[in-house]
C-alpha positions as a Python dict, from the first residue, in 0.01 Angstrom:
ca = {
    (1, 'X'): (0, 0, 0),
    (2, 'X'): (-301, -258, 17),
    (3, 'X'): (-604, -143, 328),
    (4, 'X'): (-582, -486, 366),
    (5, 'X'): (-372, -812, 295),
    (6, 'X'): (-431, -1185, 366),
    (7, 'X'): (-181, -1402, 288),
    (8, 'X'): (-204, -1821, 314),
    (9, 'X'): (-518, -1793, 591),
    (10, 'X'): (-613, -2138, 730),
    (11, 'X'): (-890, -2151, 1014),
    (12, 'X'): (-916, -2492, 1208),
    (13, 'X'): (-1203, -2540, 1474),
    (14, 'X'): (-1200, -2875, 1693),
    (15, 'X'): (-1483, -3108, 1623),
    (16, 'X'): (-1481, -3381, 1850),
    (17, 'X'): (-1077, -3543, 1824),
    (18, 'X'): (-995, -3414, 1481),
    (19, 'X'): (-941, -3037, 1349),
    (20, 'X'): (-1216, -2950, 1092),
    (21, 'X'): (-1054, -2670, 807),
    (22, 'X'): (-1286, -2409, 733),
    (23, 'X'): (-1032, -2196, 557),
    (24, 'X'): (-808, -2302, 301),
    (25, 'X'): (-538, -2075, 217),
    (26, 'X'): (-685, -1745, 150),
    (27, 'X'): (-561, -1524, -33),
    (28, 'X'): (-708, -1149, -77),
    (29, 'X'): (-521, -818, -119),
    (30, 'X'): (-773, -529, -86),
    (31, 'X'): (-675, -178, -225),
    (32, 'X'): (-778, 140, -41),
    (33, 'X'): (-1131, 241, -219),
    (34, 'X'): (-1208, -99, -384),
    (35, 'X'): (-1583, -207, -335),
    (36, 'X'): (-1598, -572, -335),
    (37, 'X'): (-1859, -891, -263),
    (38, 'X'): (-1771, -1218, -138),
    (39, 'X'): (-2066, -1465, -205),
    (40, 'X'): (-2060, -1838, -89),
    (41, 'X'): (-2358, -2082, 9),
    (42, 'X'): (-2436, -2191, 351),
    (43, 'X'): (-2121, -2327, 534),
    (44, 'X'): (-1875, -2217, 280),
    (45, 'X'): (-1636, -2028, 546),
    (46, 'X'): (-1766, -1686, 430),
    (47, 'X'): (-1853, -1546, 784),
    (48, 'X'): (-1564, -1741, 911),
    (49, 'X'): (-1346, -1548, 661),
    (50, 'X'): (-1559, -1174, 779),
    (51, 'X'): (-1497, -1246, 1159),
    (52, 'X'): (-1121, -1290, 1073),
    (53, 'X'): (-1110, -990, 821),
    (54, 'X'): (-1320, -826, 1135),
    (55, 'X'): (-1115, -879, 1436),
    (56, 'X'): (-1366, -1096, 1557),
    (57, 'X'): (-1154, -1441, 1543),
    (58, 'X'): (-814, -1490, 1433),
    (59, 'X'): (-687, -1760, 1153),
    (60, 'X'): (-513, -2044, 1279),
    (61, 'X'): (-239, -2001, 1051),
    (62, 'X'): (-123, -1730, 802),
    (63, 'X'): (-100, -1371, 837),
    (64, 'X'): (-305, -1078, 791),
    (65, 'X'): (-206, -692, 707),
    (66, 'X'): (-437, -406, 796),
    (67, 'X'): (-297, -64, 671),
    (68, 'X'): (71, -230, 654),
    (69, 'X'): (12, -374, 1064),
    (70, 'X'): (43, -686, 1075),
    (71, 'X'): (-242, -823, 1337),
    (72, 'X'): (-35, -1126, 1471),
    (73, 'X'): (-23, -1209, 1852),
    (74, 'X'): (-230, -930, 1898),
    (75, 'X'): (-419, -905, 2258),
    (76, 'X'): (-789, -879, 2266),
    (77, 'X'): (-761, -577, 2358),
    (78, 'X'): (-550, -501, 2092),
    (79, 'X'): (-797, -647, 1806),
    (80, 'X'): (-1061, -446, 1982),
    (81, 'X'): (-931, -106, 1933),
    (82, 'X'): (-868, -188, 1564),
    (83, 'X'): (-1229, -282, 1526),
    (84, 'X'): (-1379, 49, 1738),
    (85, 'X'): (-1130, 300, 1513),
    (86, 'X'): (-1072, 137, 1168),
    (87, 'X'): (-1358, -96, 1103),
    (88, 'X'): (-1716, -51, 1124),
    (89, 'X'): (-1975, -344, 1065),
    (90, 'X'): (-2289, -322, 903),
    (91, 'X'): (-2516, -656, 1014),
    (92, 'X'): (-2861, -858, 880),
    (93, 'X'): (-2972, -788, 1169),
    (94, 'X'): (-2936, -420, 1252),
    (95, 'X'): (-2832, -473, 1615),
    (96, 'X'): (-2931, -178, 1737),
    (97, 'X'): (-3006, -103, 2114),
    (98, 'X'): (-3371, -94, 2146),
    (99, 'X'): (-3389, 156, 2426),
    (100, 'X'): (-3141, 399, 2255),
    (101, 'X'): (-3308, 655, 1958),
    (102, 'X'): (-3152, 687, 1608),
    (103, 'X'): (-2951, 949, 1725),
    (104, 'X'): (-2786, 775, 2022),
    (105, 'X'): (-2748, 463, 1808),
    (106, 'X'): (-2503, 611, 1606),
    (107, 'X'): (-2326, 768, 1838),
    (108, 'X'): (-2260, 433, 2065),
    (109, 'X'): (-1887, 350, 1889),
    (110, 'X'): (-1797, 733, 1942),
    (111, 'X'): (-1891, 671, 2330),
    (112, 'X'): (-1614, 362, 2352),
    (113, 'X'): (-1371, 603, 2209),
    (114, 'X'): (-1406, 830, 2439),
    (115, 'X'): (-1584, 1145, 2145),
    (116, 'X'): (-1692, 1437, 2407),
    (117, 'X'): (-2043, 1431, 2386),
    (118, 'X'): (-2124, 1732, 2216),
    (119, 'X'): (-1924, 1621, 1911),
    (120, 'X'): (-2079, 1272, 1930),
    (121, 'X'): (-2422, 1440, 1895),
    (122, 'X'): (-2258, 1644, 1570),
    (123, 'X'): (-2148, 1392, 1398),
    (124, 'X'): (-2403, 1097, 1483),
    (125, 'X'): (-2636, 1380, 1300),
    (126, 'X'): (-2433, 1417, 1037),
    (127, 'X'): (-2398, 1039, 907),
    (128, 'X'): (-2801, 1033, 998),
    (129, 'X'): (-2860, 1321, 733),
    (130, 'X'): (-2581, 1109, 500),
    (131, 'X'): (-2806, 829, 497),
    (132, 'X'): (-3157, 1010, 437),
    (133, 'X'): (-3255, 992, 804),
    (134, 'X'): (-3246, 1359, 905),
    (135, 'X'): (-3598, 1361, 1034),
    (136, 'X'): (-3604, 1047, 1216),
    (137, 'X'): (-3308, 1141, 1447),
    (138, 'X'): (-3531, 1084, 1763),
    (139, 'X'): (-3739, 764, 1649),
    (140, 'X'): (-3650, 456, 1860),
    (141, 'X'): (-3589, 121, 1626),
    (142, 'X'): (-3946, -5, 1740),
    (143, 'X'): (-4098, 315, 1581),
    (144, 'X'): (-3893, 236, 1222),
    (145, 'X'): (-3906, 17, 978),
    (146, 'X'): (-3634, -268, 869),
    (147, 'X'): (-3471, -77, 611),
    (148, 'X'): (-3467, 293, 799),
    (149, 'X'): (-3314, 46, 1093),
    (150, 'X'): (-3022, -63, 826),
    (151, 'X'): (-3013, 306, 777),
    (152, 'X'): (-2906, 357, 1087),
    (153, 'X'): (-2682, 82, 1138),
    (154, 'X'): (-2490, 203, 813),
    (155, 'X'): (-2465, 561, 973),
    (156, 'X'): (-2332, 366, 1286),
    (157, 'X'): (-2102, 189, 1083),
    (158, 'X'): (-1936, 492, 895),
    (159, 'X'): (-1926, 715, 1171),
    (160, 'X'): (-1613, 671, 1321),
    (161, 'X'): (-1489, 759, 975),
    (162, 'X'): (-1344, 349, 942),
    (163, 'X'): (-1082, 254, 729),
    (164, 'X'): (-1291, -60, 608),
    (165, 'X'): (-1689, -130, 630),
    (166, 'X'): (-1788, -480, 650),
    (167, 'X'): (-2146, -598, 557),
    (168, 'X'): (-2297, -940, 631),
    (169, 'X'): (-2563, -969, 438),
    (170, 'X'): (-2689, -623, 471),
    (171, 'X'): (-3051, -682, 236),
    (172, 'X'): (-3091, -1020, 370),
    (173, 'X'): (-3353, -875, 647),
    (174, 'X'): (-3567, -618, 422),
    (175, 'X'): (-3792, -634, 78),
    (176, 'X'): (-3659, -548, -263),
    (177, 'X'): (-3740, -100, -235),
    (178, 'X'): (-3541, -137, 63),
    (179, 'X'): (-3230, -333, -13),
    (180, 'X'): (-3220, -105, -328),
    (181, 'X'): (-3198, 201, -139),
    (182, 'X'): (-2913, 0, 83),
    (183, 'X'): (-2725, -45, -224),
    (184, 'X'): (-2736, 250, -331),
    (185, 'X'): (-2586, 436, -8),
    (186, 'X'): (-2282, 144, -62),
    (187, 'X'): (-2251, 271, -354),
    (188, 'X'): (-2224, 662, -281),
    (189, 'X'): (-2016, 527, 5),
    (190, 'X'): (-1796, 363, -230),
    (191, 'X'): (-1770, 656, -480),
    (192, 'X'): (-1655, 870, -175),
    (193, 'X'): (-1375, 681, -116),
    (194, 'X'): (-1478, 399, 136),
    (195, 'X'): (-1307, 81, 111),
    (196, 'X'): (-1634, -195, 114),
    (197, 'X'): (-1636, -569, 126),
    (198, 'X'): (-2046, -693, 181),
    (199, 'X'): (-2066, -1097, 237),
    (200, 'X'): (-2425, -1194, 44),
    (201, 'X'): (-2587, -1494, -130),
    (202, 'X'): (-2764, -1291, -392),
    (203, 'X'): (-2588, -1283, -683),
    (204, 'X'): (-2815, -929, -766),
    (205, 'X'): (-2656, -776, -432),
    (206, 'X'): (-2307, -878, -550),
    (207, 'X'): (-2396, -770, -874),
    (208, 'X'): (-2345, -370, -723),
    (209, 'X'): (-1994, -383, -605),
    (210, 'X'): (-1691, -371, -840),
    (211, 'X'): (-1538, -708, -819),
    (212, 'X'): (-1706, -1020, -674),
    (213, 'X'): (-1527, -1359, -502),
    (214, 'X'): (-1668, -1688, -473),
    (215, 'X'): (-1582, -1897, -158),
    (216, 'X'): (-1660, -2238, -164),
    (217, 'X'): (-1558, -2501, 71),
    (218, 'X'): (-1322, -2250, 231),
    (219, 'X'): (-1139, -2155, -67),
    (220, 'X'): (-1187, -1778, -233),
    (221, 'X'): (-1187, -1755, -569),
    (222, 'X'): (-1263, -1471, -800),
    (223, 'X'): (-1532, -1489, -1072),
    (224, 'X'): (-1309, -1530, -1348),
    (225, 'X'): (-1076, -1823, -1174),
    (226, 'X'): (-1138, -2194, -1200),
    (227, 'X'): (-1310, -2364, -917),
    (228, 'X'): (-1087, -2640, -792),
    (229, 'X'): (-1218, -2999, -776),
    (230, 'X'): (-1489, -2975, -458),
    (231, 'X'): (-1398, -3122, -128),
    (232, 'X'): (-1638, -3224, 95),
    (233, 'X'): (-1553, -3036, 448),
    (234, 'X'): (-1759, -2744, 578),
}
């Protein structure tokens, strides 16, 4: 069974009288483990179509599967559970709370879901060793540099132990040393069995997953597939 199925996803936001389309019937079938990229150009629908995979929006039409569960009608609530125990997000901008050290940045998602604190410690120093930050455990973000913050918003991300980690442009914020060493936890990540999908405009980012996607006026394609003729909506 696919981690993750779209099927026919259309996303309409109101501009003015009329509807503008941002997604065009996407289709994407994810299999538990894959490692994928999803590039696009500004205003292509690509962070459109990571807030829906996210549980951040919904599609205005179509239906997505996560883990067979079908995420229709679901209450906010609802889509907010899914996103604090199966997904974890992985951001440009590192998001992390600036009062908070490395440690207790980690361990935020495991406060939502209710993780005694002891055990949050334990494992928010655990995904901290996983991603080379052992020592740094009590360094606030101020005190770190942009890719040691990623760092820590990748151990964030992974541990809750998701079922799916989504990345927005994870290298977009750092220099060339440091996106490396990003792409290089995705990939030990990926070889451990996490199931990736990383939004990017660098075709040398995309180049490290296992299968990339184009999107292009809201319509997903894979590198090998035609694109079809252009529209012009956004």
């Amino acid at each position: 069974m696919p981690i993750l199925k779209l099927t026919d996803i259309c996303k309409d936001y109101q501009q003015g009288r009329e509807p503008v389309r941002v997604l065009k019937n996407v289709n994407l079938t994810v299999e538990r483990g894959d490692y994928l990229a999803i590039m696009g150009p500004s205003g292509s629908g690509k962070t459109t179509l990571m807030n829906i995979i996210g549980c951040l929006d919904v599609p205005t039409s179509g239906s997505y599967e996560l883990d067979g569960r079908d995420l229709k009608n679901l209450s906010d609530d609802a889509l907010a559970e899914i996103r604090n125990k199966h997904i974890g997000f992985v951001f440009q901008s590192f998001h992390l709370m600036p009062k908070l050290d490395a440690r207790d940045n980690v361990a935020l998602p495991l406060l939502y879901a209710d993780v005694p604190l002891k055990e949050r410690r334990v494992r928010a120093e655990e995904a901290l060793k996983a991603v080379g930050l052992e020592e740094r455990m009590d360094f606030f973000p101020n005190q770190l540099s942009g890719g040691q913050c990623q760092r820590i918003a990748i151990a964030r991300a992974m541990v809750g132990k998701p079922d799916l980690l989504l990345a927005d442009e994870p290298t977009g914020a750092l220099d060339t040393k440091s996106g490396n060493q990003i792409m290089e936890i995705f990939r030990r990540l990926s070889e451990e069995g996490m199931t990736i999908i990383m939004i990017t405009h660098e075709p040398s980012i995309a180049a490290c997953a296992d299968k990339t996607y184009h999107i292009l006026d809201g319509e997903l394609r894979t590198e090998t597939e035609e694109p079809k003729e252009a529209g012009h909506e956004d």
